[in-house]
C-alpha positions, 0 to 999 in steps of 0.5 A: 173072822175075829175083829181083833184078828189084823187084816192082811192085803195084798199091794201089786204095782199095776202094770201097763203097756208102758211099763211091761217088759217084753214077756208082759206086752204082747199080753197086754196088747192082746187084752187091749185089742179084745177089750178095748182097755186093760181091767184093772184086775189084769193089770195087777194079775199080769204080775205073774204072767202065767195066771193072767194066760191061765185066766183068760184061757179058761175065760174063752174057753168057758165062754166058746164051749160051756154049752150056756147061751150068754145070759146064762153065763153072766148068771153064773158069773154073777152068783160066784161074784155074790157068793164070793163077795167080790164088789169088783166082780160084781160089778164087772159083770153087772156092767156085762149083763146089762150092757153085753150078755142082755141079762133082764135087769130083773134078773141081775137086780135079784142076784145082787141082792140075793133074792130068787130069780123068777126065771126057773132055769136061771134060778136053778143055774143059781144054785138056790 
């Protein structure tokens, strides 16, 4: 990208259950009883109805039938989140593999920094 080029950025009102109307509430609640609050993420994606569905459909689906144990799947989040550059989703799923999936610190520390995993299997879900 050329310095000189102007930077372009999307503005979305978050909603909440507050403010949604009725096509927006049930999803919503539904995302507040699975995960205790609405991520900020969904509360601008929930905009378009549709891709929020969409979103955590493919979500659960990947996480009930991709065939990878729960370290493994934050792994792979983690390597798009990095690849991506997505600070937010980095950080999202850092805050999983520590808390919630039992990624090895030394793991989750690696793919944040772009270092090899010294796990092989890991290392080849990596991509690297």
């Amino acid at each position: 990208m050329n310095t000189n080029d102007p930077v372009y950025q999307m503005t979305l009102q978050s909603t909440s259950l507050e403010n949604a109307d009725e096509r927006r509430k049930p999803i919503i609640e539904e995302v507040i009883k699975k995960n205790g609050r609405m991520p900020n993420m969904y509360a601008n994606m929930i905009n378009s109805p549709g891709l929020l569905e969409t979103y955590l459909h493919g979500y659960d689906v990947f996480r009930k039938e991709s065939g990878f144990t729960p370290v493994e799947q934050e792994v792979i989040f983690l390597i798009l989140s990095y690849e991506n550059a997505c600070d937010y989703c980095m950080a999202a799923h850092s805050m999983i593999a520590d808390n919630m999936s039992k990624v090895p610190v030394k793991v989750t520390d690696a793919i944040r920094t772009g270092e090899p995993i010294e796990d092989k299997k890991l290392q080849a879900l990596s991509g690297a």
